[in-house]
C-alpha positions, 0 to 999 in steps of 0.5 A, a space after each residue: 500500500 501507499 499513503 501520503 505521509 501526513 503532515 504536521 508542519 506549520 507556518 512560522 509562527 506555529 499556529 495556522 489561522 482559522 479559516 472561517 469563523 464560527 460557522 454554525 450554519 451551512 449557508 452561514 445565514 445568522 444575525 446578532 441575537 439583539 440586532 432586531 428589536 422589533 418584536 416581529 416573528 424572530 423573537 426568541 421565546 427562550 428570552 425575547 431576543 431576536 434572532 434571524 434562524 437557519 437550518 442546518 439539514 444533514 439530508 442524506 436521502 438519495 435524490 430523486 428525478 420527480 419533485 416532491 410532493 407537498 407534505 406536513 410531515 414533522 421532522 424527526 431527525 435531530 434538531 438543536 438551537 444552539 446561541 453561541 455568546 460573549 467569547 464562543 460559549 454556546 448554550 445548547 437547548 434540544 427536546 431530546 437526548 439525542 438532539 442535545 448531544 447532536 449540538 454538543 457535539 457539533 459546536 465542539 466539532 466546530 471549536 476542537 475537531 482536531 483534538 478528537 480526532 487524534 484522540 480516535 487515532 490513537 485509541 484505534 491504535 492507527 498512529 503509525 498508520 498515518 504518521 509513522 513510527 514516530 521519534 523512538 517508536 513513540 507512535 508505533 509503541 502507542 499503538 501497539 499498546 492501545 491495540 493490546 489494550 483493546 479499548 475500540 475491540 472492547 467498546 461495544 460490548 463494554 458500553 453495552 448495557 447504557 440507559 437509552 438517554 444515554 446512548 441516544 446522547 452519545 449518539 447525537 454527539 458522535 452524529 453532530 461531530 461528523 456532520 460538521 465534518 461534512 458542513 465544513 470540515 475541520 478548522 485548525 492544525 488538522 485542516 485538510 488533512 488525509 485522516 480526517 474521517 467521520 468517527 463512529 458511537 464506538 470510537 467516542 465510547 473508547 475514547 471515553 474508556 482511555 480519559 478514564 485511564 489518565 492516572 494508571 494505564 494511561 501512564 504506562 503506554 510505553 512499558 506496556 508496549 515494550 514488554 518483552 521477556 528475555 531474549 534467549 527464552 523466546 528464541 524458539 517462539 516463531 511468534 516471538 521471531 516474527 516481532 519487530 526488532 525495534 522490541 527487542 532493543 527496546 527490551 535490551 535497553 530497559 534491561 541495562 538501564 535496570 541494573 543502574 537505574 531503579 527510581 524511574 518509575 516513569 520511564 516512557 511515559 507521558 513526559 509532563 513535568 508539571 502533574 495536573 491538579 486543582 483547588 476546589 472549595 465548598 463553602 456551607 451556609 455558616 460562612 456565606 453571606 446568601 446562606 446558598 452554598 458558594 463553590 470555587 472550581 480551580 482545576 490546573 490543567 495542560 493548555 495544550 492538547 486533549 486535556 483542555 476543558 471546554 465550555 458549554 451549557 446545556 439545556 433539556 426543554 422538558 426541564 429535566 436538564 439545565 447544567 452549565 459548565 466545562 468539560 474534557 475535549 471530546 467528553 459529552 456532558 458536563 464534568 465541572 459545572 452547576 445546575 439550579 440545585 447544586 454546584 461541584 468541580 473535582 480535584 485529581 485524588 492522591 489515592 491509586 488507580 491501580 496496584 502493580 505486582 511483582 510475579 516470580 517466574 518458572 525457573 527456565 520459563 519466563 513466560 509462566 509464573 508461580 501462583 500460590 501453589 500453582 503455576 499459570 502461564 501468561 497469554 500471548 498476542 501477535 499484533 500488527 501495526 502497519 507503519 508509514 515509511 518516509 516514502 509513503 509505503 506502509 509496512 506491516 510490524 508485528 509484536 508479541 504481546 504478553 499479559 498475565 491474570 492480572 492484566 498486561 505485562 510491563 517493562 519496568 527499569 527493574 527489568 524483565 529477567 528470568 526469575 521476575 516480571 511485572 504486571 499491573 492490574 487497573 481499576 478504571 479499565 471496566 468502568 462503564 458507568 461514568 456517563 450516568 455517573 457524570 449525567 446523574 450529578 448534572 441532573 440532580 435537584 439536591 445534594 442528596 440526590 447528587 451524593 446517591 448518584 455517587 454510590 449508585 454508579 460509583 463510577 468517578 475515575 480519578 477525581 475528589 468531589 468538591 460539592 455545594 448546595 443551594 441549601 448550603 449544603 458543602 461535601 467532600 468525598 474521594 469515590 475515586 475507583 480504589 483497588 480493594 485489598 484485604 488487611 492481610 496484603 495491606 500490612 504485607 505491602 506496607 512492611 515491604 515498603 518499610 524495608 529499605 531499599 526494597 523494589 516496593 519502597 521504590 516503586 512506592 517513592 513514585 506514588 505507586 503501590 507493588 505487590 506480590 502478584 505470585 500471592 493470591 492474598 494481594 488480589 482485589 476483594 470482591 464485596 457485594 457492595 461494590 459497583 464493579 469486581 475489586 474496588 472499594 464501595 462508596 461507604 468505605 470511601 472517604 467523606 464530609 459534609 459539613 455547614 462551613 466548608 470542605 476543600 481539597 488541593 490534591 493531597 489526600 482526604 486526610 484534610 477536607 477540613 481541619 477542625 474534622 480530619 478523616 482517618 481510619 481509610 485504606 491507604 491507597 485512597 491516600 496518605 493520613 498523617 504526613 506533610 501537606 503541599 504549601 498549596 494546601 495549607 495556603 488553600 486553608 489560610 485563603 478560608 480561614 483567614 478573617 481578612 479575606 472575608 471582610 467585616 461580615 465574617 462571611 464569604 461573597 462571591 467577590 471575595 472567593 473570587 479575590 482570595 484566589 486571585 490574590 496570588 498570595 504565597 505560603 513560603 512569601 508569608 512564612 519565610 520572607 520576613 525571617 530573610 529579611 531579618 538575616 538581611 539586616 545582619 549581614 549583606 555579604 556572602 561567599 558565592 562561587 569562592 568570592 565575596 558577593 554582595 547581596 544588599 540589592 537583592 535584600 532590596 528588592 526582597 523588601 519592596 514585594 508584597 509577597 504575591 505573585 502578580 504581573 507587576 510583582 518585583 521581586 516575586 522572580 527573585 523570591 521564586 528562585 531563592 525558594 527553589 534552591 531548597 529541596 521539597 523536605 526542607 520546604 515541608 518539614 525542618 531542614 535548611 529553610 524551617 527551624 519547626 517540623 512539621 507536626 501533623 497535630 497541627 499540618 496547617 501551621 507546619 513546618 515554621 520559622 525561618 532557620 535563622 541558625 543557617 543565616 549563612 547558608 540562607 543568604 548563600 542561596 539568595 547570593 548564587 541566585 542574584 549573580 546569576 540573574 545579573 549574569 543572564 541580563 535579568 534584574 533583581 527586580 524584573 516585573 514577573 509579567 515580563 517573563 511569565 508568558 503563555 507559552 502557547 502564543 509566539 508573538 507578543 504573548 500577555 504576561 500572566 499570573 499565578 505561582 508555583 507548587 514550588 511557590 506556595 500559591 493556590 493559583 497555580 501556572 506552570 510549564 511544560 505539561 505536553 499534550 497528547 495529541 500530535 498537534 503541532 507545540 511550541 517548544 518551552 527552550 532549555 532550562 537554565 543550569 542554576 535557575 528555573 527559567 527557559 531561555 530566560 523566562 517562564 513559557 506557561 503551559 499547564 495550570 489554572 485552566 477552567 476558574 469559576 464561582 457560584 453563588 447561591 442566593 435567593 434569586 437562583 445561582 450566579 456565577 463567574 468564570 474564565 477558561 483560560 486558554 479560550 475554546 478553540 484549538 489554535 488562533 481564530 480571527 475573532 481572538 477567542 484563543 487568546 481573548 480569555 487570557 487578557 481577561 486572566 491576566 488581569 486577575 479577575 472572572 467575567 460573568 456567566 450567562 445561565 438563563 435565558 435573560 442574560 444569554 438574551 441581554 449579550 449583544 454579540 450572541 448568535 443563535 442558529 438551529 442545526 439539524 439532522 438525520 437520525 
């Protein structure tokens, strides 16, 4: 066969400009919702906004050479009213499941195409296919992975047994989606390319299935791909003969680097360098002025690639659905967002998704391995791959792939030996039930309904659950899918993880969890209560509700609130008793703090919404004044062997107010004094805090500037200033000037926002990479001393999607900003960028949730779409 390579070059500039803007219908006839107020036949009943209708009609019937007679037959087929306002968010009103997911799936299409469509390629295992092996076999690895895997194969058998609104849904949504493939096609990086093509129900159904798998399979793409046993004990397997041998340098490889290298776990996985999290917080009636519950939803994602989120609002006429809010690219529904009665955002869980085990292998057989007292051997599967060649052949690749009991066998850096593999077992990879898990909280008319929805599906992957009430309601819970292990393999894991130097302490310091897969005690236990074979049922997973509030900042449930710490849990739901992120206890010190609240004792929505745009920093707070006294008493430290004079740096250090705001001078300075010190001398005492950290008291713990180290202290601010003036950077550089979205190439806006690192909750950061094949910017080198990349700070991950709600007794209210804006790349009308500017001012814009504020936005389009059933 011969293909023509596809392509992903881009013009100078990197982003290809959007070709038309957006093109709701096919013959474009739309007009601004408030241009015509004459009160004629196009008002909008919804609101009274007048609006100029168009159809947008996927007629698929064969033509026919005699005219049609008249009829007044209804249409059937799928039919959306869809107003696009302020910024591109459309709001999506339909009778039906199907209609409503047909919009929602064709005004995605509109903005992100692209998106989803590598994101098909990729769980079809077709990467290669149509761009070649990739860089170190990336692509061909991904899918062969994904094949062994088997989410497309496993797809219609799998999402089966959907309630019929469900999969009338899903099927509108895939329908929309294709029928603007067919309108218009794709706008953006894929435009015009040779693998854009229509998607099918069973497509979306396994792209669903790997979103699922983002903190566990999705993680281990690259061992999964590459295990391979030993060389010499498959030579006279012709399965094994007729592999690439791309896998077995790949085995070879990972064989050599195991015998130096036993702490990267990672290795071959998703290069991100800033993992995804999120600050949500509850607030009850106790604390806030309405007496409604008032919710702040804070997720840090990517900028970049499928793990963008997208805006929308979708409406049921019959009543039964009316949900605003943001979800993954390509995910129908709603994931963060509020509805009349409730209001919920998630936070990424500190638990596990998935335990990996250890197996001792049959002497002379490392593809059988001992079970108990018995022997099992491990299954077998030849994939091909057909794999684009630069000159546009494709050429078949075949691989062995191997799996135990448990699931597929990896290529661990501990190595595939003769006497010992590794496997994994994932608890997401079954779950079928996230869309009625997800649809349930959209649609439900109390926080009681909205928490059985949770123990009914008990389908959340790898999210805290952060939810308010319109009765101020505040609710905590972690039903994150959790391996359930007995009390035996529990304690026997954790005396293996305290044994220095043992493979599962190891594995252990990457937040992973080993067992011994050769005794059947470490297999998950199957309680009756549960909603899917080995995970923990909702009642044994971590919860709080209280009037006041609940939060979470990514470490564990131990903290939801500290006046009620939740303990007495299996371990891999999260860690209990141990040091908390500087984020977390800043998050604590934004709710507790008097100041922020103001003379009423009690939160606004403005202030939530000050308090996470203030920038304030934990380590600035706690550590800034000790510094500065160590200032006072001498200026003149030792760097590189040579006297060095600090007093400018100590000047600036004491012009900044601590936050990290565009215009903050010293906020660059402060950030890279504190990332001299190491993550133990941030959280306990060491080099930067003279108390430890003390879990009778995690919020207020570790303190005080170890002024007995003035030397030391001042040494690090010393080593950081001269390499400032030696890069031309000064001391007292505005943060704006060099932290930048690092998505747009010229002239990108300064933003604002911390680091983990920092102490701040609102968090930027740089370098989480996509998963697409979307063409990115490369983030340059980081410096020898400083964090800086080519001498400034590209952000590419963080505060993504921001929102509050408010409850009073006119319904809820809310603000919010998308950061990174709807589309895919740059538009004429600027929505890729527009909600940056916004950003980096430091504040939210409103969001329009009923009919009388979409109405009232002078820039709002509204057309109707249609199509064939």
């Amino acid at each position: 066969m011969h293909r023509t390579p596809a392509s992903r070059s881009l013009p100078t500039g990197r982003r290809r400009p959007r070709a038309i803007a957006s093109g709701l219908a096919v013959s474009l006839a739309v007009t601004m919702a408030a241009c015509n107020d004459d009160g004629g036949e196009g008002t909008d009943g919804a609101g009274g906004a007048a609006t100029t209708v168009t159809e947008v009609v996927a007629d698929t019937a064969a033509p026919t050479t005699e005219p049609p007679a008249p009829t007044t037959t209804v249409f059937d087929g799928y039919v959306a009213q869809v107003t696009r306002t302020e910024f591109g968010i459309p709001h999506i009103v339909a009778d039906d499941w199907g209609s409503l997911g047909f919009g929602q799936g064709y005004t995605f299409a509109e903005d992100r195409a692209c998106t989803l469509l590598d994101q098909v390629i990729k769980v079809r295992g077709e990467r290669a296919t149509w761009f070649g092996a990739g860089e170190d076999d990336t692509n061909l690895n991904s899918d062969l992975a994904y094949r062994h895997l088997g989410l497309r194969d496993a797809a219609p058998e799998r999402f089966a047994d959907q309630p019929d609104h469900l999969h009338e849904f899903v099927t509108g949504y895939v329908a929309g989606f294709n029928e603007l493939l067919r309108g218009f096609g794709p706008t953006g990086w894929c435009e015009g390319e040779p693998w854009v093509q229509p998607i099918e129900v069973d497509d979306l159904y396994a792209y669903l299935n790997d979103v699922l798998l983002f903190a566990s399979s999705g993680v281990l793409i690259g061992p999964i791909a590459t295990a391979t046993p030993p060389a010499d004990a498959t030579a006279a397997d012709p399965a094994a003969d007729a592999s690439d041998d791309a896998s077995d340098d790949a085995s070879d490889d990972a064989s050599d680097d195991a015998a130096t290298d036993t702490t990267a776990l990672g290795d071959g996985t998703d290069p991100t360098t800033t993992a995804p999290g999120s600050n949500g917080w509850a607030i009850g009636s106790e604390l806030s002025a309405t007496g409604g519950g008032l919710l702040l939803a804070n997720p840090h994602f990517p900028w970049e690639g499928e793990r963008r989120l997208w805006e929308s609002h979708l409406t049921l006429t019959d009543g039964s659905m009316d949900v605003y809010g943001a979800t993954l690219s390509g995910v129908p529904g709603v994931l963060i967002g509020f509805n009349e009665h409730v209001a919920w955002t998630h936070t990424v869980s500190a638990g596990n998704r998935m335990t990996l085990y250890e197996l001792t292998l049959v002497p002379g057989d490392p593809t059988s391995y001992v079970y108990g007292d018995e022997t099992r051997e491990m299954t077998s599967t030849d994939i091909t791959v057909e794999v684009l060649q630069d000159d546009g052949t494709l050429t078949e690749v075949t691989r062995t792939m191997w799996a135990s009991h448990y699931g597929p066998m990896l290529e661990l850096p501990f190595g595939w030996t003769t006497e010992r593999a590794y496997t994994y077992r994932d608890a997401n990879l079954e779950n079928a039930d996230v869309l009625e898990q997800f649809v349930g909280m959209a649609t439900a008319t109390s926080l009681d309904e909205f928490v059985e929805v949770h123990r009914t599906a008990n389908a959340i992957p790898w999210v805290n659950t952060v939810a308010t009430s319109a009765d101020g309601r505040a609710w905590y819970a972690d039903t994150a899918a959790t391996p359930h292990l007995s009390p035996e393999a529990i304690a026997a894991w954790q005396a293996a993880v305290d044994t220095e130097g043992s493979t599962a302490a190891l594995v252990g310091d990457n937040g992973a969890v080993l067992l011994d897969g050769s005794d059947p005690v470490n297999e998950w236990i199957d309680d009756p209560a549960a909603t899917r074979p080995g995970i923990l049922p909702f009642d044994l997973q971590p919860q709080l509700e209280r009037r006041d509030y609940v939060f979470n900042a990514n470490d564990s449930h131990w903290i939801a609130n500290p006046a009620a710490p939740l303990t007495g849990f299996s371990p891999l739901t999260g860690p209990e008793g141990v040091p908390q992120s500087a984020r977390t206890r800043m998050n604590v010190i934004l709710l507790t703090d008097p100041a922020v609240r103001g003379d009423d004792g009690l939160f606004s929505a403005d202030e939530v919404e000050a308090a996470i745009m203030s920038q304030r920093a934990l380590h600035a707070e706690l550590a800034l004044p000790g510094v500065l006294t160590a200032c006072g008493r001498t200026t003149l430290v030792l760097v590189d062997e040579r006297p060095y004079d600090i007093a400018p740096a100590c000047a600036v250090l004491a012009g900044w107010d601590g936050r990290y705001t565009t215009d903050a001078r010293g906020a660059v300075l402060w950030r890279e004094f504190i990332g001299q010190f190491s993550g133990d001398d941030r959280s306990d005492a060491g080099a930067l805090y003279l108390v430890g950290f003390d879990p009778a008291d995690p919020i207020g713990t570790p303190n005080t500037v170890n002024d007995v180290r003035d030397v030391d202290l001042l040494q690090r601010l010393g080593v950081v200033a001269k390499r400032m003036t030696e890069l031309g950077i000064p001391l007292d550089v505005a943060l704006g000037e060099l932290q930048v979205d690092g998505r747009v190439v010229d002239d990108p806006v300064g933003v604002p926002g911390g680091t983990n690192t920092d102490g701040t909750a609102s968090i930027v950061g740089c370098c989480a990479n996509g998963g697409t094949l979307a063409p990115e910017g490369e983030p340059g080198e980081r410096d020898e001393v400083l964090s800086l990349r080519d001498g400034r700070y590209p952000i590419t991950t963080g505060n993504s999607f921001m929102m509050v709600v408010a409850f009073g007794p006119d319904g809820p209210s809310a603000r919010a900003v998308l950061t990174y804006g709807q589309t895919d790349t740059e538009t004429p009308d600027g929505r890729f960028t527009a909600q940056m500017g916004i950003y980096a001012s430091g504040s939210l814009r409103e969001v329009r949730f009923t009919p009388e504020q979409i109405a009232a936005d002078p820039t709002a389009l509204t057309t109707e779409i249609r199509g064939q059933r």
